[in-house]
C-alpha positions as a LaTeX table, in Angstrom:
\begin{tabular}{lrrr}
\hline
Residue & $x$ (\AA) & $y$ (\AA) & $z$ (\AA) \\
\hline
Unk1 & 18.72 & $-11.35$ & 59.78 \\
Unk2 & 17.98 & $-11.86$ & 56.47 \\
Unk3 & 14.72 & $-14.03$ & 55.23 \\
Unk4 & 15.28 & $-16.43$ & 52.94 \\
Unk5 & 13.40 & $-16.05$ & 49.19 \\
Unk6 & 10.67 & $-18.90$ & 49.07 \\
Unk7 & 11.15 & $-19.31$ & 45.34 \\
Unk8 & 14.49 & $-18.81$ & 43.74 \\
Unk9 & 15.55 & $-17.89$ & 40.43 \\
Unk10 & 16.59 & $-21.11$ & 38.23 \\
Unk11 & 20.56 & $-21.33$ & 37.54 \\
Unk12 & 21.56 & $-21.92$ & 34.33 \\
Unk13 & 23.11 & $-25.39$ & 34.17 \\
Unk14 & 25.05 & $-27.49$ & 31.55 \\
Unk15 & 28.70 & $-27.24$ & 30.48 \\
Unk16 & 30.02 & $-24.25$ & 30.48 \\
Unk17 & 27.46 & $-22.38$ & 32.41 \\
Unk18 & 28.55 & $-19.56$ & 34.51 \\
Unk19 & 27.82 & $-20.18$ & 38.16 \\
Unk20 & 26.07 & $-16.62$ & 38.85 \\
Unk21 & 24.04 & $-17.04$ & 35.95 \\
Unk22 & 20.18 & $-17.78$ & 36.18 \\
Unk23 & 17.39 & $-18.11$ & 33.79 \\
Unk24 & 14.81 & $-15.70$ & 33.99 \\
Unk25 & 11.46 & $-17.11$ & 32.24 \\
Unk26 & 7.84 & $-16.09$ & 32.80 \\
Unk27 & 5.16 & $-15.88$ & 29.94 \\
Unk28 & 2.32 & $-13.86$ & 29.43 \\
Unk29 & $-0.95$ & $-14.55$ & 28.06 \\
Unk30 & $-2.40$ & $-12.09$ & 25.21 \\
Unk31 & $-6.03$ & $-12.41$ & 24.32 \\
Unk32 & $-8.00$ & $-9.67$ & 22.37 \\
Unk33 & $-11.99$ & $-9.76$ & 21.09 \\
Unk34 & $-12.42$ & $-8.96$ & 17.36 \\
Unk35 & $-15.89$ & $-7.58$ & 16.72 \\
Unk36 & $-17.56$ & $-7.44$ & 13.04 \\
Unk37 & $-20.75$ & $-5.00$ & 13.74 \\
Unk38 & $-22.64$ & $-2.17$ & 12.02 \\
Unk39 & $-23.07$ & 1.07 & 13.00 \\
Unk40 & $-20.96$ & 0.74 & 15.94 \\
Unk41 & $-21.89$ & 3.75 & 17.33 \\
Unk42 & $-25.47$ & 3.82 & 17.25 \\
Unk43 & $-26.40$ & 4.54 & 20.73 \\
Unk44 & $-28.48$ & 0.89 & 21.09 \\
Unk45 & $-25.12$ & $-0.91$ & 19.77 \\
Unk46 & $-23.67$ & $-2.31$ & 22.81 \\
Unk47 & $-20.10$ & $-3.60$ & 21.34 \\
Unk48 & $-17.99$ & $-0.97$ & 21.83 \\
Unk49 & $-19.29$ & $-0.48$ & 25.48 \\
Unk50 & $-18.67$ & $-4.60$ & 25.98 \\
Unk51 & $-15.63$ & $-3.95$ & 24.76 \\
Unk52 & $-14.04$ & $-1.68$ & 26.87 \\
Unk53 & $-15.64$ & $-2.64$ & 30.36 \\
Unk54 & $-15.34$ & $-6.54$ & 29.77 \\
Unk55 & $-12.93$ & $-6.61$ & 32.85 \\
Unk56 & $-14.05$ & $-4.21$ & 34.58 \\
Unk57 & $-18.06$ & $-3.57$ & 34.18 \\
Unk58 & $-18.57$ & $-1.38$ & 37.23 \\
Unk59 & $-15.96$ & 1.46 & 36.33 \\
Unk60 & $-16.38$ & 4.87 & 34.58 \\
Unk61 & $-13.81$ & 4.76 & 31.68 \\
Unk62 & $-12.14$ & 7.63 & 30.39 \\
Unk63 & $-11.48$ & 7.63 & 26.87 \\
Unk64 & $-9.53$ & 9.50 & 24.18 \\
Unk65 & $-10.58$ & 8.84 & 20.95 \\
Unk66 & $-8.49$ & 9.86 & 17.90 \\
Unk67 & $-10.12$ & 9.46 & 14.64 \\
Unk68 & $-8.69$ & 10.26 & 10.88 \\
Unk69 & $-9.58$ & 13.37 & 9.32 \\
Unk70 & $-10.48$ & 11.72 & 5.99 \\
Unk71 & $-13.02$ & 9.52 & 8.27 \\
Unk72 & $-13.60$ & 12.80 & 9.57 \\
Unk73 & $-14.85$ & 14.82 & 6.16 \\
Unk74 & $-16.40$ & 11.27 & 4.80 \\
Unk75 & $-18.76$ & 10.61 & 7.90 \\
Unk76 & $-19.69$ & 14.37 & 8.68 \\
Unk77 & $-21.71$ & 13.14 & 11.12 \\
Unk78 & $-19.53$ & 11.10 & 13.39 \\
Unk79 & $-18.45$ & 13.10 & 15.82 \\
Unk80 & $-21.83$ & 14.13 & 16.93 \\
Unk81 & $-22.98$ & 10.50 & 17.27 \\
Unk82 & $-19.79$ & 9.70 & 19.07 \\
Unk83 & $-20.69$ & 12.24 & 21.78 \\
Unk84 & $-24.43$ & 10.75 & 21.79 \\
Unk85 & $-23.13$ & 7.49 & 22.33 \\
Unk86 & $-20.81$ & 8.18 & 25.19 \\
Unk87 & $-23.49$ & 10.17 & 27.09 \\
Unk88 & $-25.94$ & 7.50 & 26.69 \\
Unk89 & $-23.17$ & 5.15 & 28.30 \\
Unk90 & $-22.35$ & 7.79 & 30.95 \\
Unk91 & $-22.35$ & 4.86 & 34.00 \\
Unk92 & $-19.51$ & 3.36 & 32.41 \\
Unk93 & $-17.54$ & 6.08 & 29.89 \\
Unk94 & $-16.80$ & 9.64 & 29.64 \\
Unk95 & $-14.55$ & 11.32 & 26.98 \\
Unk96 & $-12.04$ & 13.27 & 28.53 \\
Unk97 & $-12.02$ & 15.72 & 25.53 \\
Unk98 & $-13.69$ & 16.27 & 22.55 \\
Unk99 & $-12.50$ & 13.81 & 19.70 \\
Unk100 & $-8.97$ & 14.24 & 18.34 \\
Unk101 & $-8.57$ & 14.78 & 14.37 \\
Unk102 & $-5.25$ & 13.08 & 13.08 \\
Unk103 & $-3.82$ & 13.39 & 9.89 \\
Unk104 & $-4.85$ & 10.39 & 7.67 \\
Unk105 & $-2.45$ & 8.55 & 4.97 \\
Unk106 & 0.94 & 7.93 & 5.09 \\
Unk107 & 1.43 & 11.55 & 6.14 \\
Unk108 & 0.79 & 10.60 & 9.58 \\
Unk109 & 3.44 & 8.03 & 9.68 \\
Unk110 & 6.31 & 10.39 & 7.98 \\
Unk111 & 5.76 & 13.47 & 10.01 \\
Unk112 & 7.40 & 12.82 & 13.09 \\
Unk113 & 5.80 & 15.82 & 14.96 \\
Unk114 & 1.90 & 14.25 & 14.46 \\
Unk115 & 3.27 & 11.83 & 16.81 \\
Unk116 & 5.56 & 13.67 & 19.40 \\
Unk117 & 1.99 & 16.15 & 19.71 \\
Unk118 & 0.24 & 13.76 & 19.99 \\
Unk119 & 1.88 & 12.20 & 22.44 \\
Unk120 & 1.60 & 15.72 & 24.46 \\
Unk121 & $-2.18$ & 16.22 & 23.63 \\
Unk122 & $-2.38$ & 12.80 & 25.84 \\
Unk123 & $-0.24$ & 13.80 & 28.64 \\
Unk124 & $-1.80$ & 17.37 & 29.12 \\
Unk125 & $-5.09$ & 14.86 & 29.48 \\
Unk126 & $-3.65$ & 12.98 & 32.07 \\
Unk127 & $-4.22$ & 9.69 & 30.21 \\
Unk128 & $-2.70$ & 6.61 & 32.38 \\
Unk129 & $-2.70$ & 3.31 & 31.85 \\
Unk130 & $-6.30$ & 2.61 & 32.71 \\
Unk131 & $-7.59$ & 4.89 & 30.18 \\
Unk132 & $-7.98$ & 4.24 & 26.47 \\
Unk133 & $-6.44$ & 5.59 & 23.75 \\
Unk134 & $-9.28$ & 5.21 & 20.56 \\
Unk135 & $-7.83$ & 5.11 & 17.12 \\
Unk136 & $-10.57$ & 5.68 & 14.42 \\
Unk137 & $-9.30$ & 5.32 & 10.77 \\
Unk138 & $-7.34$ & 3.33 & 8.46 \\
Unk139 & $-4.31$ & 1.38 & 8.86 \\
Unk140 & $-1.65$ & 4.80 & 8.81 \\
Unk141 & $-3.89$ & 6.59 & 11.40 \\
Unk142 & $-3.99$ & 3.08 & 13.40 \\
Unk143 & $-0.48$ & 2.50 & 13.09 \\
Unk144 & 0.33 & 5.95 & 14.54 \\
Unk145 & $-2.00$ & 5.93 & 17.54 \\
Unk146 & $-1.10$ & 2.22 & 18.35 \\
Unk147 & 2.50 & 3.43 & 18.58 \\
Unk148 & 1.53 & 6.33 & 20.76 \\
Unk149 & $-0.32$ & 4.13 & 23.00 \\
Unk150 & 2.36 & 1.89 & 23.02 \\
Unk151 & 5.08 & 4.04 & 24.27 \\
Unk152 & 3.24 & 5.89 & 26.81 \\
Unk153 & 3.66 & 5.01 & 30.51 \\
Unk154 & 5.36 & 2.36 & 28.19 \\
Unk155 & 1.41 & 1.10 & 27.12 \\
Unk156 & $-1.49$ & 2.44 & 27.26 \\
Unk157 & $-4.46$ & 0.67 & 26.41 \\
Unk158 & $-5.62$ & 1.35 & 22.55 \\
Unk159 & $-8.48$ & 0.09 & 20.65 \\
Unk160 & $-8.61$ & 0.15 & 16.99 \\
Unk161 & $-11.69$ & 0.80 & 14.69 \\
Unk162 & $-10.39$ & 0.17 & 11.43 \\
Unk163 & $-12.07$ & 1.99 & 8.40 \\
Unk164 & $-10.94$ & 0.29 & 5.45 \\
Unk165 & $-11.10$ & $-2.78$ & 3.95 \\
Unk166 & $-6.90$ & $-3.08$ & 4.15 \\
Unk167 & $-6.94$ & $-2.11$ & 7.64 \\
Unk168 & $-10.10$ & $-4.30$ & 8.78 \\
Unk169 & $-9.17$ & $-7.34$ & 7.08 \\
Unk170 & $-5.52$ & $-7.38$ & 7.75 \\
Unk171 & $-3.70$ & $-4.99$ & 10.21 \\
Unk172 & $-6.16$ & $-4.25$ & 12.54 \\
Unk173 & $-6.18$ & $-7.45$ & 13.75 \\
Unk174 & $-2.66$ & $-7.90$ & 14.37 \\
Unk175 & $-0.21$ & $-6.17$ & 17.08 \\
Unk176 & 2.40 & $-4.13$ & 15.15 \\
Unk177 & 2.12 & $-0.89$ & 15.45 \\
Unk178 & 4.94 & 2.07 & 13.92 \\
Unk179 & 5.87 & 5.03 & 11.93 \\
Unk180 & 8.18 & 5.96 & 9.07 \\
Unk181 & 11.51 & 6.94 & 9.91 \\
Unk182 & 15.03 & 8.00 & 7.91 \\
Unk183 & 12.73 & 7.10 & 4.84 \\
Unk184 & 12.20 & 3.62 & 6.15 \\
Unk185 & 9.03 & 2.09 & 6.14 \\
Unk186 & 7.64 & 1.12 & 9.72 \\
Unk187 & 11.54 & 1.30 & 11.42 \\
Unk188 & 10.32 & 2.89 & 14.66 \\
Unk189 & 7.36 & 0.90 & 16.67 \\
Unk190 & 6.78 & $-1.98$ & 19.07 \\
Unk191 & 4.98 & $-4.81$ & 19.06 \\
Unk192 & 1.73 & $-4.00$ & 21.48 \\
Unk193 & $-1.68$ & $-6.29$ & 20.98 \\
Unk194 & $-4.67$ & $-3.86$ & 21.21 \\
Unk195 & $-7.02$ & $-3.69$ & 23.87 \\
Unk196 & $-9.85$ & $-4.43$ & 21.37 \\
Unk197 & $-10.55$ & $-4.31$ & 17.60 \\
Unk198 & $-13.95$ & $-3.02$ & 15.94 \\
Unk199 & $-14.84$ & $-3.86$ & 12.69 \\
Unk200 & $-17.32$ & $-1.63$ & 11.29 \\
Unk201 & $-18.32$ & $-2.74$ & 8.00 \\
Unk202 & $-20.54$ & 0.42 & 7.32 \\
Unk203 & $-17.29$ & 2.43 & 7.21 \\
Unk204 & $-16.33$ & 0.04 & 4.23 \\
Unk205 & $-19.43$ & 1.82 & 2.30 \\
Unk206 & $-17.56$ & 5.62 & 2.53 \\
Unk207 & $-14.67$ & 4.34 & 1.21 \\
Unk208 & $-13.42$ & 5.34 & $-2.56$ \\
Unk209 & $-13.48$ & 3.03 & $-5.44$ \\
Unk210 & $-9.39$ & 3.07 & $-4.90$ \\
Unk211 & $-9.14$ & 2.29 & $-1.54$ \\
Unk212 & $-11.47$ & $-0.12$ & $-1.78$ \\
Unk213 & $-10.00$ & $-2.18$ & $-3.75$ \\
Unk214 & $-6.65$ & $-1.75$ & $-2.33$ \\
Unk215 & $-7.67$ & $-3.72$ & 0.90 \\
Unk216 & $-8.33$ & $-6.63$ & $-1.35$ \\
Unk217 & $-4.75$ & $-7.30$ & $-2.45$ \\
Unk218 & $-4.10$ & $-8.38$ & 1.10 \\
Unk219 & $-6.88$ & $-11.16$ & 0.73 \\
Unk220 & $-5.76$ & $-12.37$ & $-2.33$ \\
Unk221 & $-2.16$ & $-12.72$ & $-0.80$ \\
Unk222 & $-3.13$ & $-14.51$ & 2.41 \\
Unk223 & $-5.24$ & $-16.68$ & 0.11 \\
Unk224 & $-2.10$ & $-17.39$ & $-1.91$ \\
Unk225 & 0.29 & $-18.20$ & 1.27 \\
Unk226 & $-2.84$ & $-19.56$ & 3.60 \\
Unk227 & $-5.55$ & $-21.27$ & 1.95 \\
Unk228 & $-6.07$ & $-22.45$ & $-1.63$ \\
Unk229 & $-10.38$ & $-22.27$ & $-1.21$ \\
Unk230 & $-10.25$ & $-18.93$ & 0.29 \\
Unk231 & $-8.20$ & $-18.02$ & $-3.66$ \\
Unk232 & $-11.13$ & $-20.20$ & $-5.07$ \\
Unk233 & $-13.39$ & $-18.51$ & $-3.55$ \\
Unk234 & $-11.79$ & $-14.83$ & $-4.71$ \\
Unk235 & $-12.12$ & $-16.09$ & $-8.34$ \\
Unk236 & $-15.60$ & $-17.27$ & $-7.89$ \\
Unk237 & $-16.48$ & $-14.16$ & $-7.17$ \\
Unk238 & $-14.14$ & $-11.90$ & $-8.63$ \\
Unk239 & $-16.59$ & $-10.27$ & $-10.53$ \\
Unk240 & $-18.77$ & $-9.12$ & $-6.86$ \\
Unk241 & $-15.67$ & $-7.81$ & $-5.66$ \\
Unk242 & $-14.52$ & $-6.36$ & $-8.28$ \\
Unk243 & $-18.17$ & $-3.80$ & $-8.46$ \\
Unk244 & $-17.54$ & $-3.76$ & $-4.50$ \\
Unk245 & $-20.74$ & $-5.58$ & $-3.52$ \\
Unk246 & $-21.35$ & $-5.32$ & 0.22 \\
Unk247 & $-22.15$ & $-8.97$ & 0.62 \\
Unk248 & $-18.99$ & $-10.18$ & $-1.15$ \\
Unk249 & $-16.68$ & $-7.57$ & 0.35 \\
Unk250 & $-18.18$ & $-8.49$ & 4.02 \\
Unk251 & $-17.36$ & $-11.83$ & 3.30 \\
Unk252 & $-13.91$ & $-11.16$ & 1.99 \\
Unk253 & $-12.66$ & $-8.92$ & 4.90 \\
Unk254 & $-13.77$ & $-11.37$ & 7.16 \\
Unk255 & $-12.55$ & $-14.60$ & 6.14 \\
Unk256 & $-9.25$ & $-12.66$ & 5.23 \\
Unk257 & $-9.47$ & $-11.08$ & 8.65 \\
Unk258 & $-10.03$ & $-14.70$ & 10.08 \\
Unk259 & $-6.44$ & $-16.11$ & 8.66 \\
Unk260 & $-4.65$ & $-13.30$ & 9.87 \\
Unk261 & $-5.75$ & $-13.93$ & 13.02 \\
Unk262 & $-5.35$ & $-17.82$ & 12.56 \\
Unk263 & $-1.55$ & $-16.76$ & 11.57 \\
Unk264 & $-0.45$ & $-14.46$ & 14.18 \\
Unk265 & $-2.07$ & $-17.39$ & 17.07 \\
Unk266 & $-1.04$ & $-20.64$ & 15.90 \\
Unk267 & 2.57 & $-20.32$ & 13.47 \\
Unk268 & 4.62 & $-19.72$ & 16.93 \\
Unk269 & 5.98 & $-16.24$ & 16.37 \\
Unk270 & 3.04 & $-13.57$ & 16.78 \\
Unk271 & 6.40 & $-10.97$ & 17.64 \\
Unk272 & 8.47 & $-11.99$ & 14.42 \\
Unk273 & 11.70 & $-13.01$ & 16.42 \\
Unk274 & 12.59 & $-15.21$ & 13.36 \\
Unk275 & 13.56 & $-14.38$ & 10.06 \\
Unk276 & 10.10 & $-15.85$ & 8.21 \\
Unk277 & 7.59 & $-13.58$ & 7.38 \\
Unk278 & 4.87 & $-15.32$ & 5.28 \\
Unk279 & 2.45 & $-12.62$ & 6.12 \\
Unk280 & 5.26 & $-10.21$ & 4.14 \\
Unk281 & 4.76 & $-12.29$ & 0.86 \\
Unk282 & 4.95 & $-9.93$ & $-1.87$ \\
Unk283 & 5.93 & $-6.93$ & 0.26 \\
Unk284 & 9.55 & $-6.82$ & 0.29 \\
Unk285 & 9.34 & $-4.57$ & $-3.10$ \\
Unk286 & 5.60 & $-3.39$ & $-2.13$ \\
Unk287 & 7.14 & $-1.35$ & 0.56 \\
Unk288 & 10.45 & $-0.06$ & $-1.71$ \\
Unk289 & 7.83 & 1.08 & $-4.17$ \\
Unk290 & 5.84 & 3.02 & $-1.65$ \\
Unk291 & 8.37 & 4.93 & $-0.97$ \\
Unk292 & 10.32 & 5.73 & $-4.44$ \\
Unk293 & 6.71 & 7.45 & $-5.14$ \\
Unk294 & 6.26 & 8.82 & $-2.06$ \\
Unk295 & 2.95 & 7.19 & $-1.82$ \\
Unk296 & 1.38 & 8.15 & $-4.73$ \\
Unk297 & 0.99 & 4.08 & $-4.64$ \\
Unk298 & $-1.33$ & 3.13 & $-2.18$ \\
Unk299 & $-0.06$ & $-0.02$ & 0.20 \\
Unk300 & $-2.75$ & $-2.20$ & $-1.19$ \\
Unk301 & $-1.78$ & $-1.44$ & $-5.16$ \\
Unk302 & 1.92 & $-2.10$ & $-4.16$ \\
Unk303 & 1.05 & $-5.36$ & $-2.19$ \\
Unk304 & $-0.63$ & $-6.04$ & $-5.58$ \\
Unk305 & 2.52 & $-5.44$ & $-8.05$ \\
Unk306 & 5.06 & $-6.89$ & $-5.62$ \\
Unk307 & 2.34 & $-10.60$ & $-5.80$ \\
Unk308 & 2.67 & $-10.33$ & $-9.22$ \\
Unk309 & 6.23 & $-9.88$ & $-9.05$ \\
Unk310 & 7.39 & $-12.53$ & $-6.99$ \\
Unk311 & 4.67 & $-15.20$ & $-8.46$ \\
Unk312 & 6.92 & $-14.33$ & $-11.83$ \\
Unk313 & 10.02 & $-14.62$ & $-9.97$ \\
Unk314 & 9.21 & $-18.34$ & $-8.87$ \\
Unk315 & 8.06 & $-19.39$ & $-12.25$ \\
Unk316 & 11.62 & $-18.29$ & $-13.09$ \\
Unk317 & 13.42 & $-20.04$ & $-10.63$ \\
Unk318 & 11.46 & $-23.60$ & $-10.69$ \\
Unk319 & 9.17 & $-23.01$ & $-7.89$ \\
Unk320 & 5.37 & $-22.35$ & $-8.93$ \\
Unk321 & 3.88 & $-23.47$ & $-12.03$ \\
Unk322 & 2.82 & $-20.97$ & $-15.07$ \\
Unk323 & $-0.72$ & $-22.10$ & $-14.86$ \\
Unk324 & $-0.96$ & $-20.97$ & $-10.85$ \\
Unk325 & 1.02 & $-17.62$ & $-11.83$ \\
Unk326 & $-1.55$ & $-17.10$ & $-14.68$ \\
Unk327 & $-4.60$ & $-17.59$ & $-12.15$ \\
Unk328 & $-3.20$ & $-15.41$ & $-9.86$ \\
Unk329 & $-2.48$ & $-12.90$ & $-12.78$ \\
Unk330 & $-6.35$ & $-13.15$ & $-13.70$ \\
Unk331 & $-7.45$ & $-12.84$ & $-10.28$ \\
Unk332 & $-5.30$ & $-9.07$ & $-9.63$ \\
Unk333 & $-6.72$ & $-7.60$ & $-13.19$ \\
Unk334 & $-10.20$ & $-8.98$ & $-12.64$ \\
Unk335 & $-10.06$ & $-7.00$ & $-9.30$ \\
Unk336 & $-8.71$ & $-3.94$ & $-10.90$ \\
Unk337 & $-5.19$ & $-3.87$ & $-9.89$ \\
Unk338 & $-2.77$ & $-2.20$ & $-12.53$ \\
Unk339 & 0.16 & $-4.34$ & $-11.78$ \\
Unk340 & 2.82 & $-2.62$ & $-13.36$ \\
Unk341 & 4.73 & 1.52 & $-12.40$ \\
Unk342 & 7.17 & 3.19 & $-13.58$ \\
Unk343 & 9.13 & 3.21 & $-10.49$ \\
Unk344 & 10.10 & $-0.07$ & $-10.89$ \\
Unk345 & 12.49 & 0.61 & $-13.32$ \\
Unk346 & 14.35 & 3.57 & $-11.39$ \\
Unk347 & 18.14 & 3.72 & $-11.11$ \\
Unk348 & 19.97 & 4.66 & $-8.23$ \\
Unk349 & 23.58 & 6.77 & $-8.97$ \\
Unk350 & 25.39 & 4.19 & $-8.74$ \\
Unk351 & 23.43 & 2.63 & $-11.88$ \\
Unk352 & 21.78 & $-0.22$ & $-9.90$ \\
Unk353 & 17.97 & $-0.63$ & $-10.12$ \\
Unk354 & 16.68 & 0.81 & $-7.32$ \\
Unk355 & 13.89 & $-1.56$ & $-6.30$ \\
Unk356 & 16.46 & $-4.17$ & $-4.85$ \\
Unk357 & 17.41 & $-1.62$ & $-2.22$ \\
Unk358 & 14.00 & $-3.30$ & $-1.06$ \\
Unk359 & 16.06 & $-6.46$ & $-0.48$ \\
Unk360 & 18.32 & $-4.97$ & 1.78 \\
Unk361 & 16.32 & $-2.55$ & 3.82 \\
Unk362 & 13.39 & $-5.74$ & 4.18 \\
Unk363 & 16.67 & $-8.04$ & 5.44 \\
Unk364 & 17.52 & $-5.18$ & 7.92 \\
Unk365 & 13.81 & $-5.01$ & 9.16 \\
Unk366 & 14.06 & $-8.62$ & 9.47 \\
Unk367 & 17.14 & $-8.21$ & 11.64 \\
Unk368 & 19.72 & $-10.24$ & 10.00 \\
Unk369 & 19.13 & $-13.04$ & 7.33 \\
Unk370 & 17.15 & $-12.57$ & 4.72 \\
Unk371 & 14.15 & $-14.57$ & 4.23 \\
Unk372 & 11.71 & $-14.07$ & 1.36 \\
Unk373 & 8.58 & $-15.80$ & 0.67 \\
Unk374 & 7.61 & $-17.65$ & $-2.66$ \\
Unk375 & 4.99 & $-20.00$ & $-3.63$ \\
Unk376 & 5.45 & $-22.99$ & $-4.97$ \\
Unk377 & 1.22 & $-23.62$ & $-5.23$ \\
Unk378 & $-1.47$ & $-21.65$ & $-4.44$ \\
Unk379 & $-1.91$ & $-21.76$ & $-0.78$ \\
Unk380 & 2.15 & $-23.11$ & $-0.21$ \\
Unk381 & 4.67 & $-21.46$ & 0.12 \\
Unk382 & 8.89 & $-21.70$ & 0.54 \\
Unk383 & 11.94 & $-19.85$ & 2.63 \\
Unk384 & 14.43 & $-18.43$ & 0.22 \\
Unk385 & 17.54 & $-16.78$ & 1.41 \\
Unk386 & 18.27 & $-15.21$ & $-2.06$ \\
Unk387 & 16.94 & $-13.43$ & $-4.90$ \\
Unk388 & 18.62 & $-13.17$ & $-7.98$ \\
Unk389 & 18.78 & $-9.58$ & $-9.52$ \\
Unk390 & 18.86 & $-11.08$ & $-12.80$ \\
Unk391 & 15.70 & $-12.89$ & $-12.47$ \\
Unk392 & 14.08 & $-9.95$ & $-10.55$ \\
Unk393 & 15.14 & $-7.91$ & $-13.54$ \\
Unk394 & 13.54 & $-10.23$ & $-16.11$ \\
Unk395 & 10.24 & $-10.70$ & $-13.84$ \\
Unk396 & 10.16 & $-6.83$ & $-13.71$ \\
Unk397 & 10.54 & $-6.55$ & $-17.36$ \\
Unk398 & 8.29 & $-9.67$ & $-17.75$ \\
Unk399 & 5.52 & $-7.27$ & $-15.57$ \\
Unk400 & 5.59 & $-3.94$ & $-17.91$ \\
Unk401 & 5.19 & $-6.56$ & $-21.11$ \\
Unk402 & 2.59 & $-8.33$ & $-19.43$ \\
Unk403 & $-0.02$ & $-5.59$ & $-17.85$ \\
Unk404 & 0.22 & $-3.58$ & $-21.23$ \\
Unk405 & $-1.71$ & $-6.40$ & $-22.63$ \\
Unk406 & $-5.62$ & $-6.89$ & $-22.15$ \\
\hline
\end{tabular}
């Protein structure tokens, strides 16, 4: 005899609903620490132990960490300190093998083999879903590992320890993870919250000149779509930035680190099922360019052009104002940021500039209608469905006029 369910399923009701048809609906709570620290692994620096025994304090944890090889050659002494930290924490983690070098850059994301053996370093350790999966390095390397973690035993659970100022202030702290595929930018991944995020700001100080100030772009754009004091604030101090001053540059990955976080949690769609992307302002031709020179462009520099692009664009189409274009101008070449390559003005066979291929492939990633940001004030922003090639054209020409000037 069969024992009635004490909870069933909800049917669907309302006109038209099938009769055999129920609605399945559960939710699930996320929640992930966010640590700013220094020296992280100095054996009497108890975060990243907190971190990874906060729900369970009593267990031996085994751990993989996989750490980029340009972190690698910049911090010779990192692995050894690693190991030193682990044994002093031997009650509550234990590496179960030496540290893991992964190709740093953009490299790691094209080469679809640093994943797949990676993926089979992890199973020939036996990692399950109670172990974690360490990724050391910047956003590439984080990207990569995240995605491995994410699609084995469909999730394992990663922590990230971001090493540069793009990947500490703005995705580290978020829960996309992917690689490059069919010469698409992030078109394989899944959406997978880490474990835990570090933020060592002493890895900021091993960082070059470049790649320093290719984080910032990502703080002056979620200034521009988030909050008009934060951009006050970037002027103010511009010139701190600018000669990468620790004090300023702590301050600016963390307040930019802050409204990314304030984004994700509170605009409704932390898993981008709708078309909006604010956090995407300025990327739709960032990306494009990445790839039409193979990433000789760093993400950062691109986020940079493809601000000053679109701030252009909507002073061409009625949106923003010249006088809030011409700040935000000021801002970019005060930090450094040449805002204007070559690429931009590449032709496809067919004749067509090849920078609006942007539009399309960012409309596919957005999985249907497209949706671009624009400002129409510093720290406001709009939804448009449309961008005119004519207008891009002018705003592109408008660019190579404009940075050739002092």
């Amino acid at each position: 005899m069969s024992v009635p369910l004490p909870i069933r399923p909800e049917p669907v009701r309302g006109p038209g609903a099938a009769p055999d048809c129920y609605l399945q609906r559960f939710s699930v709570p996320y929640e992930f620490p966010v640590y700013f620290t220094h020296d992280l692994f100095e054996p009497g620096n108890p975060v990243f132990r907190e971190a990874l025994t906060r729900r369970e304090p009593d267990t031996v944890h085994r751990v993989v960490m996989c750490c980029d090889d340009g972190v690698l050659s910049a911090c010779a002494g990192l692995v050894g300190k690693i190991e030193a930290y682990v044994a002093r924490h031997a009650k509550n983690l234990v590496l179960a093998a030496p540290v893991i070098p992964v190709t740093g850059g953009e490299r790691a994301k094209n080469d679809e083999g640093v994943a797949n053996a990676l993926q089979k370093r992890l199973v020939e350790l036996g990692v399950d879903r109670h172990s974690f999966v360490v990724g050391i390095g910047g956003g590439a390397v984080l990207d990569l590992v995240g995605y491995v973690a994410a699609t084995l035993h469909r999730g394992v659970r990663h922590v990230r320890v971001p090493t540069t100022v793009l990947a500490q202030a703005d995705s580290g702290v978020g829960v996309k993870n992917g690689v490059n595929a069919f010469g698409v930018k992030n078109l394989v991944g899944a959406f997978a919250p880490p474990f835990a995020v570090l933020n060592d700001l002493d890895f900021i100080c091993t960082l070059s000149r470049r790649d320093k100030r290719a984080g910032l772009a990502e703080a002056v754009k979620v200034a521009l779509i988030r909050d008009q004091r934060f951009f006050e604030w970037l002027e103010g101090n511009a010139a701190a930035l600018a000669n990468f001053e620790p004090a300023a540059m702590a301050s600016a990955v963390r307040r930019c680190a802050e409204l990314h976080m304030a984004h994700i949690a509170t605009c409704g769609d932390p898993f981008e099922t709708s078309n909006a992307r604010p956090l995407d302002y300025g990327h739709w031709s960032a990306h494009k360019l990445e790839g039409l020179t193979r990433n000789d462009v760093r993400h950062g520099e691109a986020v940079a052009i493809g601000i000053a692009l679109d701030a252009h664009y909507a002073v061409r189409a009625g949106h923003l104002s010249a006088f809030a274009e011409a700040r935000i101008f000021r801002l970019l070449k005060t930090l450094g940021f040449g805002l204007w390559h070559p690429a931009l003005e590449a032709r496809l066979p067919d004749g067509q500039a090849a920078i609006l291929a942007g539009l399309r492939e960012f409309r596919e990633h957005l999985g249907g209608e497209l949706a671009i940001t624009l400002l129409t004030a510093i720290g406001a922003v709009i939804e448009v469905h449309e961008m005119d090639p004519a207008l891009v054209a002018d705003s592109i020409s408008w660019l190579k006029r404009r940075d050739a000037l002092p």
